[in-house]
ZASE-779663 format. One line per 3 residues: their letters; for each residue x, y, z of C-alpha. Coordinates in Angstrom, 3 decimals. Example, Ala and Ser with C-alpha at 12.3 -4.5 7.8 and 13.67 -1.06 7.14 Angstrom:
BEGIN
AS	12.300/-4.500/7.800 | 13.670/-1.060/7.140
***
This chain:
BEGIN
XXX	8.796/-6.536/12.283 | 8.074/-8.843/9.167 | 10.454/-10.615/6.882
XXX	10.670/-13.048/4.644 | 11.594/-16.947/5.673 | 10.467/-20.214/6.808
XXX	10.768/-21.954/9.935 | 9.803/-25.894/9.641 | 9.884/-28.414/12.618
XXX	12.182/-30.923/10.579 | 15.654/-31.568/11.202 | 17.226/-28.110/10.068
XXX	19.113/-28.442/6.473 | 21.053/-24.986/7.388 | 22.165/-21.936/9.425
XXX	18.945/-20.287/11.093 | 17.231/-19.181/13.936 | 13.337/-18.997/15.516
XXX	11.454/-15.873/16.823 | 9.819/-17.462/19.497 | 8.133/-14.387/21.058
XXX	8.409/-10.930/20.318 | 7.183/-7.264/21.465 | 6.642/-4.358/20.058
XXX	6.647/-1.000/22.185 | 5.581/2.440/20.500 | 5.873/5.799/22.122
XXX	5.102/8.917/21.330 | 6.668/12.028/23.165 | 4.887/14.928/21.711
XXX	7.823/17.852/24.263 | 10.002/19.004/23.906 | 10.098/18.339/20.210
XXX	7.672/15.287/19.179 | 9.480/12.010/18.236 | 8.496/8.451/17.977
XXX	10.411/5.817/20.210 | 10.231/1.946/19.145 | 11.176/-0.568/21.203
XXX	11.275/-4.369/20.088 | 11.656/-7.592/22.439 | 13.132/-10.719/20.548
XXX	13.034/-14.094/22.536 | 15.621/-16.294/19.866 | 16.677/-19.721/19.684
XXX	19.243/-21.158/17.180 | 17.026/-23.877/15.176 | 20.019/-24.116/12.497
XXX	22.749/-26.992/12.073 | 25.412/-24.576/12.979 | 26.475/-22.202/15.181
XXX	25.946/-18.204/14.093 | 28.210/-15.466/14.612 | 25.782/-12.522/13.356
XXX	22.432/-11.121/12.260 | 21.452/-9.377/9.456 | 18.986/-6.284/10.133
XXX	16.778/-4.547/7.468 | 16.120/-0.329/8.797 | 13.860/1.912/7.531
XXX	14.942/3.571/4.392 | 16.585/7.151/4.758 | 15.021/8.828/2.141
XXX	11.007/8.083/3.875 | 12.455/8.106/7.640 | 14.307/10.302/9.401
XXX	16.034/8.672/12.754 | 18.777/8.270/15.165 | 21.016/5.455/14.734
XXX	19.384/2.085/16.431 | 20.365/0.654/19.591 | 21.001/-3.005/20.390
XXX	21.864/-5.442/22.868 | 22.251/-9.492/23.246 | 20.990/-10.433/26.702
XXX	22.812/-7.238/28.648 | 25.393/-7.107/25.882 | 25.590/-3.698/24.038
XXX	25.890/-4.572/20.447 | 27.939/-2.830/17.516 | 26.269/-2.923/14.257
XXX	28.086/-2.623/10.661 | 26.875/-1.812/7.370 | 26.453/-4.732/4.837
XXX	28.836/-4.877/1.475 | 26.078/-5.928/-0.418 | 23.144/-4.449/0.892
XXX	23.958/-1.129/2.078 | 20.429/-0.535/3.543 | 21.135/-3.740/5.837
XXX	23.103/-3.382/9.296 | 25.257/-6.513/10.498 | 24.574/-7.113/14.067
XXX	28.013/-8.657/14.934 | 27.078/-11.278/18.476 | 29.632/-11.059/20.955
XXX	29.639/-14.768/21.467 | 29.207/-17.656/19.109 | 25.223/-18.365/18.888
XXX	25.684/-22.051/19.867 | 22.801/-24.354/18.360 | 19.874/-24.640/20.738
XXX	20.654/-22.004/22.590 | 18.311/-19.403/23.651 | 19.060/-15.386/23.770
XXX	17.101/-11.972/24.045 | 17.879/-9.184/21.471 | 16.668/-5.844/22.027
XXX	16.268/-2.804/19.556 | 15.373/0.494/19.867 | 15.404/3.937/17.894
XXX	13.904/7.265/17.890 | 11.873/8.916/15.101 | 12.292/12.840/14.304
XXX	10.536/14.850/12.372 | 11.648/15.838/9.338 | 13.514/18.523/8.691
XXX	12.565/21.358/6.157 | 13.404/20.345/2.733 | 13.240/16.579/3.308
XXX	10.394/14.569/2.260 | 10.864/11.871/4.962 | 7.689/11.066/6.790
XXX	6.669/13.982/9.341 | 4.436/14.860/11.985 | 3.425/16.939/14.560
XXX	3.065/17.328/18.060 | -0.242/16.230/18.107 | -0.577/13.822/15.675
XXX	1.575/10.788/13.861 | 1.598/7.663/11.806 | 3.297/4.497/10.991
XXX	2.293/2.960/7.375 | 2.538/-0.966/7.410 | 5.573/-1.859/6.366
XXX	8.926/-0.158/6.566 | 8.756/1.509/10.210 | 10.122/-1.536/12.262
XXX	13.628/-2.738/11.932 | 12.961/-6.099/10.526 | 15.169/-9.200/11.507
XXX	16.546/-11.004/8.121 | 17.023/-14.538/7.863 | 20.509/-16.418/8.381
XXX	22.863/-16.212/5.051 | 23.626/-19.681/3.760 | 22.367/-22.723/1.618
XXX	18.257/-23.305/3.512 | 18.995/-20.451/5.814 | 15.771/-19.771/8.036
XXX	15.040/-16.847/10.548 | 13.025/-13.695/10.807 | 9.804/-15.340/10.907
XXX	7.269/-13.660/13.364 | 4.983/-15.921/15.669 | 2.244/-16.641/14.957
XXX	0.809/-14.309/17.755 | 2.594/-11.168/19.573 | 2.092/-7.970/21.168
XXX	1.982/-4.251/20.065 | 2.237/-1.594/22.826 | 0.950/1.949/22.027
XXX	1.403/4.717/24.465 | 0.272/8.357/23.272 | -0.982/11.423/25.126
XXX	-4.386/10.851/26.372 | -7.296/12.206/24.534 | -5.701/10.898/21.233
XXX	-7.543/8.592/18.811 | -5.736/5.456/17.869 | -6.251/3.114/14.928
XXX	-3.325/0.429/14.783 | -3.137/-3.238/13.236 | -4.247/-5.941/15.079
XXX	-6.783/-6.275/17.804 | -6.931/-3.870/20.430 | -6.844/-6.005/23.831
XXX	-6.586/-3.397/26.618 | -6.467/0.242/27.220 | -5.329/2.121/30.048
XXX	-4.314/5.625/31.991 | -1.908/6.907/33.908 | -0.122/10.138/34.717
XXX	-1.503/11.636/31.198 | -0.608/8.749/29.149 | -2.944/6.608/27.148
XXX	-1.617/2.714/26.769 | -2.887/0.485/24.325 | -2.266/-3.110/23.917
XXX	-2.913/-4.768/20.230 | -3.013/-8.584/19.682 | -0.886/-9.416/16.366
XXX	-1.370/-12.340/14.239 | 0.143/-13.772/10.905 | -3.614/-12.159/9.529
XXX	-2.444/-8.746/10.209 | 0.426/-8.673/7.697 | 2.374/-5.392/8.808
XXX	2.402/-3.520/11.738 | 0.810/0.378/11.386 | -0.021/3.021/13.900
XXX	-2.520/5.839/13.241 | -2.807/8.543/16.028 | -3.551/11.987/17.644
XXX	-5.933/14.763/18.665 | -8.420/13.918/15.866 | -12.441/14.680/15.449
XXX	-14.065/11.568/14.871 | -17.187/11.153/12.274 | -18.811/8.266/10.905
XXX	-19.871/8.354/7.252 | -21.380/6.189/4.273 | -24.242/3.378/4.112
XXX	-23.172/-0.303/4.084 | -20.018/0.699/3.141 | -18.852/1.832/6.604
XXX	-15.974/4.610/6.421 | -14.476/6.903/9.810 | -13.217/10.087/8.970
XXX	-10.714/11.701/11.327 | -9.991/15.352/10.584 | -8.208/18.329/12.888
XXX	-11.148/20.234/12.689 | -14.718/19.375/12.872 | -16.543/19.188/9.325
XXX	-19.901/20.906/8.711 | -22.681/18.603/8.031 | -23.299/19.759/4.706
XXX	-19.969/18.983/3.321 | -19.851/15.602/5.254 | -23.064/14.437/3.613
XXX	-21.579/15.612/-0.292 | -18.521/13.703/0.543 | -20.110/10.376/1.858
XXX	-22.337/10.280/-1.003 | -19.569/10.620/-3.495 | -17.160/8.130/-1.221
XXX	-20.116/5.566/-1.001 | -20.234/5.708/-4.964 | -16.789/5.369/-5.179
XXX	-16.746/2.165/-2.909 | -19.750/0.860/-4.640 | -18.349/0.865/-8.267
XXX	-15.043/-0.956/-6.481 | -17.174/-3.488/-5.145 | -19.291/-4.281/-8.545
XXX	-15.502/-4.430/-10.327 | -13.374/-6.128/-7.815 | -16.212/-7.746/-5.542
XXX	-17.072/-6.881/-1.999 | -15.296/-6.664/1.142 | -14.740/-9.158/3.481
XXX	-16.861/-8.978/6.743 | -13.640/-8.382/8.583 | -12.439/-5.311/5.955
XXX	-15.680/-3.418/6.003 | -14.315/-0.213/7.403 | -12.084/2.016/5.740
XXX	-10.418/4.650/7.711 | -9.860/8.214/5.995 | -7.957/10.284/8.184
XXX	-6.216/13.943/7.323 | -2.431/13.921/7.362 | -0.993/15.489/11.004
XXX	1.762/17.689/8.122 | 0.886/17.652/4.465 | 5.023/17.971/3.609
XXX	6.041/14.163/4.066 | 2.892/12.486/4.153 | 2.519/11.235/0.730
XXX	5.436/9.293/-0.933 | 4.550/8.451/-4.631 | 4.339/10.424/-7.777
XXX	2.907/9.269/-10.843 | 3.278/11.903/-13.732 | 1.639/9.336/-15.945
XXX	-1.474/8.199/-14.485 | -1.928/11.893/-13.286 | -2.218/12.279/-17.404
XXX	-4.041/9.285/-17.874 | -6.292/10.544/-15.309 | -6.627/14.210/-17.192
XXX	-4.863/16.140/-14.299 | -3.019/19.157/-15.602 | -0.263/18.199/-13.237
XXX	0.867/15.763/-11.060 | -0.144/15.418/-7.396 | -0.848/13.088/-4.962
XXX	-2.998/14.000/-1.802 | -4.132/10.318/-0.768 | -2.447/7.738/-0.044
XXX	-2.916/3.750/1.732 | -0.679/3.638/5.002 | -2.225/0.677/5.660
XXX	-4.692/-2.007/4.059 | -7.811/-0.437/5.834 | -6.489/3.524/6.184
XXX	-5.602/6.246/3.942 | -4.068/9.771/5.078 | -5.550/12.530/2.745
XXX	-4.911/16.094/2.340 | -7.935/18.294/3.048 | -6.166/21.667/2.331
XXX	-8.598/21.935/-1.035 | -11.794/20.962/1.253 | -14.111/18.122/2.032
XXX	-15.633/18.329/-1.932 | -12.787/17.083/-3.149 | -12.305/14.502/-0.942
XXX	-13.603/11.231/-2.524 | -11.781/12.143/-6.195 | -8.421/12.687/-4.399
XXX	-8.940/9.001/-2.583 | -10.464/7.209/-5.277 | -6.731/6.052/-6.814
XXX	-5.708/4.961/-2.655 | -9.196/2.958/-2.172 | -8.180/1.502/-6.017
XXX	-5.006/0.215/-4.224 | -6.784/-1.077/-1.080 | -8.790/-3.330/-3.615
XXX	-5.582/-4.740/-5.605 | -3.537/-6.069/-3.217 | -1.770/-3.168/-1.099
XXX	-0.139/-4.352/1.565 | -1.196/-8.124/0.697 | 0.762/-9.128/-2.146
XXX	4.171/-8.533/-2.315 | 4.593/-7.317/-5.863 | 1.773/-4.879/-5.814
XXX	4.246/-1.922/-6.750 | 6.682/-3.467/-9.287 | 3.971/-5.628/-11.636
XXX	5.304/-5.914/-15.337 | 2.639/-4.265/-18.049 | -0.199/-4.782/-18.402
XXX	-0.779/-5.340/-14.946 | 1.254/-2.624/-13.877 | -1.794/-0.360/-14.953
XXX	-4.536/-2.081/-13.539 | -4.309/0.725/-9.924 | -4.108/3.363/-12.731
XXX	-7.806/1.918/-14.674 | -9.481/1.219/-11.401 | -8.681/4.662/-10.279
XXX	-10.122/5.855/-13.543 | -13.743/4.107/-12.629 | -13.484/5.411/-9.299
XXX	-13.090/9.102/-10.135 | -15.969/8.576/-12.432 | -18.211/7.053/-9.953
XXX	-16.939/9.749/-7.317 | -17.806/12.852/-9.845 | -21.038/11.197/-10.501
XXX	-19.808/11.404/-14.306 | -19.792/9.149/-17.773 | -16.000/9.963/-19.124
XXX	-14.993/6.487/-20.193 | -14.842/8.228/-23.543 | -13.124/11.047/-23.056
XXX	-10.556/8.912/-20.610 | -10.078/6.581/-23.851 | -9.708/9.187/-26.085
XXX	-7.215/11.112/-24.345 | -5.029/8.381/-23.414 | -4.567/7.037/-27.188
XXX	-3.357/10.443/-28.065 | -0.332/9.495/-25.623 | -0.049/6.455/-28.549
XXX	1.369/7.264/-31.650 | -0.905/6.167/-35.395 | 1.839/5.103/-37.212
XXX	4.685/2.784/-35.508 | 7.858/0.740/-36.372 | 7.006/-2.788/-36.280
XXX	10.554/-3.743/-34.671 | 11.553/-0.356/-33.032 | 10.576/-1.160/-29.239
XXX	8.079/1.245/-27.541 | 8.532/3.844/-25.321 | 7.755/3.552/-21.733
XXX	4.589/6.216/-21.561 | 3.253/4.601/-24.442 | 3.577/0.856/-22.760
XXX	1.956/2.462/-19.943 | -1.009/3.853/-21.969 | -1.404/0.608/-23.628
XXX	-1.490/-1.628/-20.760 | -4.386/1.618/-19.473 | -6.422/1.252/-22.425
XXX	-6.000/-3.010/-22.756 | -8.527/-3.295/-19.900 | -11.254/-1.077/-21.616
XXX	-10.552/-3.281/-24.192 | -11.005/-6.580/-22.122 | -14.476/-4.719/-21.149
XXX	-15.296/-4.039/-24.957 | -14.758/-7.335/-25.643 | -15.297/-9.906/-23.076
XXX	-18.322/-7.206/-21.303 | -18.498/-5.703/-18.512 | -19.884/-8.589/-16.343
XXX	-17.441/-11.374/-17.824 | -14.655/-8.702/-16.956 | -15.987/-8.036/-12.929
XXX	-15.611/-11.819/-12.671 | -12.503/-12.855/-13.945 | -10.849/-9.920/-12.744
XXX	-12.272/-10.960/-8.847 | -11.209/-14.006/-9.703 | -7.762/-13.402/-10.389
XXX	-7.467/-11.227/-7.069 | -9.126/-13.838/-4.728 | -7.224/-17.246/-6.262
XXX	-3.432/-14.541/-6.219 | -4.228/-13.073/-3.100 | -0.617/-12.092/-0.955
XXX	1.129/-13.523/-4.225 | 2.176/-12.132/-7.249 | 0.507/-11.502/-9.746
XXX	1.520/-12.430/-13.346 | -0.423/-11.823/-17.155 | -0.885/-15.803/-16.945
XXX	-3.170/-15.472/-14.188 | -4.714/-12.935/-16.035 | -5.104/-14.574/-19.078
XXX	-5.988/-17.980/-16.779 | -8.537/-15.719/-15.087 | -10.256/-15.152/-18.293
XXX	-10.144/-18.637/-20.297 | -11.847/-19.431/-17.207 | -14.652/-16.952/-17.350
XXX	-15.569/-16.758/-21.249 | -14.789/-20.948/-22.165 | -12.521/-19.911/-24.500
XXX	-8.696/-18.815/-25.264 | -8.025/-15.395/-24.533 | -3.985/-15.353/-25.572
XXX	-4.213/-14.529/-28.982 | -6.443/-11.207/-27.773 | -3.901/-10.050/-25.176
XXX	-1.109/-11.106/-27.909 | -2.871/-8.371/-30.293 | -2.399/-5.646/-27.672
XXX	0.740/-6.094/-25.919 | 3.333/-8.239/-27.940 | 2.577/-5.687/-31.596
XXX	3.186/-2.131/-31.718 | 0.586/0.172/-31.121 | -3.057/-0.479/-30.430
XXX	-5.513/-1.943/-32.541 | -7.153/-0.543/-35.668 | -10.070/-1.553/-34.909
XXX	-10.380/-0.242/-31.286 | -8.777/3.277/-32.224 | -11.599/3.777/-34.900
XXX	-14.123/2.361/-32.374 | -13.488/5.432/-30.393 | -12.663/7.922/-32.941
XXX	-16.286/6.976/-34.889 | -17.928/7.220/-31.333 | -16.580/10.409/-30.621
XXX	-17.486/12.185/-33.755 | -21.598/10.814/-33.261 | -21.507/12.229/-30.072
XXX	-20.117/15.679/-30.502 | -22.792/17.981/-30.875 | -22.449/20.200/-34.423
XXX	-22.018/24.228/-33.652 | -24.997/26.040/-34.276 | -24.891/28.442/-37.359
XXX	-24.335/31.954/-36.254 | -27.128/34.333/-37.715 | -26.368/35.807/-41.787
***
């Protein structure tokens, strides 16, 4: 239940309200047919210089959640709720009273979850096990519309209530403060803070194994996983994590576990697909079977086995590392930036498969870039994307690789839950090599095609390395 505002403790300079405590209740019913019930608890106060008259609601998009229409009341008021003209998405929580300035009042929401039906690829699960990715899930409480409008703030600290079947395994945000049984029923009570960002929920009749070295990582699967397979797939995931943490730097203390845990329904878990970093990546087509629901977790599909496990999550732990669910422009970054998830993905893969195929990567994503190019006629999108892929070998080619771990840690720390932009990039650099780096990302992204120089660079490396054919016998 996140969204956007401020509240200050000066005299208000508009229309707006304060969250002044708040409650979050999650159920799951697994019979007759499993569903998810969320319950929410606002305490409110008008803080504005006005009276209000409504609230503006954010719900879970359609197309990634399937559920009943929400229910809300004002104190013991049953509330009707409209659809916004200019953000169909949005609901319009019309009050039945004036919201008179100062005054306090208690809204409550709730809504049921279902699981998808077949056909749909809205989130789904099962009657034994379900998830809620941070960010999305909750109704979220907008602020006030107006010149300085404030509301929708969270406290700084409130409660998350889980209740499952017992015997279930729970991983949710926040600090779990209490757990407790009765008639069947497993309750567990999280502590939320401003740290925790977005709410998630992770849960169900799981088998639990711990995996990896220093780089601590709990797999939850359905079924339990034979030894032999576990110990392939925590080598290749502690590689994986390794090579992240030489790029992008290490973990903090308080992020050192990563939670890999095997979708509950494979239909509906996943909800982005790439066709172009599945090429950059030299899939034959595109697929996605791992994906962040949250900064610390990532469901995965194990339909293809536990071998395959650390090349299918190297792209989600990529994301983990650049900002996912931190910064809130992680998805919709302008090139080159935009392909930064797609390169660290690439070094993951290779650490993962134990493999040296910077080359062949390189090579196969300038064929996606044409030799000969208008200088005015503006690119096409693939080949943008390919580009702004092959600019950061570049930055490596030129800058090295250890000049390139720092600035590029650099730039994550200092932008950390902000945007990022190609100035920081380009700031993040200057910084780390004394010198101007404009007029090198000015060569690659601003002029048509890629550089002479660098094509060649690969094209002469490629034909040293490939072995001749032996001469068949006269």
């Amino acid at each position: 239940m996140v969204a956007l505002g401020t509240a200050g403790c000066v005299a208000p300079l508009g229309p707006g309200y304060t969250i002044e405590r708040q409650q979050l209740r999650v159920q799951f019913v697994p019979a007759p047919e499993p569903r998810i019930r969320i319950e929410a608890e606002y305490a409110l106060r008008n803080t504005g210089n006005q009276p209000l008259s409504e609230l503006e609601l954010r719900l879970p998009g359609r197309r990634r959640f399937h559920f009943e229409e929400p229910h809300a009341t004002w104190d013991a008021t049953l509330l009707t709720t409209g659809v916004s003209t200019e953000r169909p998405r949005n609901a319009l929580i019309s009050l039945p009273q004036q919201w008179k300035v100062s005054a306090r009042h208690t809204l409550r929401l709730s809504v049921e979850y279902l699981p998808a039906a077949t056909g749909e690829t809205a989130l789904s699960f099962t009657a034994d096990a379900f998830f809620l990715p941070a960010e999305g899930w909750s109704p979220e409480l907008l602020p006030s519309r107006g010149l300085f409008a404030t509301g929708g703030v969270p406290p700084k600290k409130w409660e998350m209530n889980v209740s499952v079947p017992d015997g279930f395994l729970v991983h949710t945000s926040g600090r779990q403060t209490r757990t407790s049984r009765r008639n069947g029923e497993m309750n567990i009570r999280a502590a939320q803070s401003v740290n925790d960002h977005y709410p998630f929920v992770i849960a169900g009749r799981y088998t639990y194994s711990e995996i990896g070295g220093k780089e601590k990582i709990t797999l939850w699967t359905r079924k339990a996983q034979e030894a032999a397979g576990l110990r392939g797939a925590s080598d290749a995931l502690v590689r994986t994590m390794e090579a992240y943490d030489s790029m992008f730097g290490a973990r903090s203390k308080d992020s050192s576990t990563t939670w890999i845990v095997e979708c509950p329904l494979t239909p509906g878990c996943f909800t982005n697909l790439n066709a172009t970093i599945a090429k950059l990546l030299g899939e034959e087509k595109e697929s996605v079977s791992a994906e962040m629901v949250s900064p610390d977790t990532l469901m995965v599909d194990l339909n293809e086995g536990m071998p395959k496990l650390a090349v299918a999550a190297a792209p989600s732990l990529a994301a983990s590392r650049l900002g996912y669910a931190q910064n809130p422009g992680f998805l919709e970054r302008e090139p080159p930036l935009s392909a930064l998830p797609a390169f660290a993905a690439s070094i993951g893969r290779e650490a993962a498969e134990g493999t040296d195929s910077r080359m062949e990567t390189i090579r196969r994503a300038l064929q996606l870039i044409p030799d000969d190019v208008a200088a005015r006629r503006p690119e096409e999108p693939a080949v943008v994307r390919a580009k702004s892929f092959l600019f950061f070998y570049a930055l490596q080619d030129r800058y090295g690789r250890d000049v390139f771990r720092k600035a590029i840690s650099h730039m994550l720390y200092a932008r950390r839950e902000r945007d990022l932009e190609l100035s920081d990039l380009i700031a993040a650099f200057d910084q780390e090599t004394h010198q101007s780096t404009a007029e090198f990302v000015r060569l690659w992204m601003k002029r048509p095609g890629v550089p002479e120089e660098f094509r060649m660079r690969y094209r002469e490396t490629a034909a040293t390395t490939t072995k001749p054919e032996k001469e068949s016998a006269p």
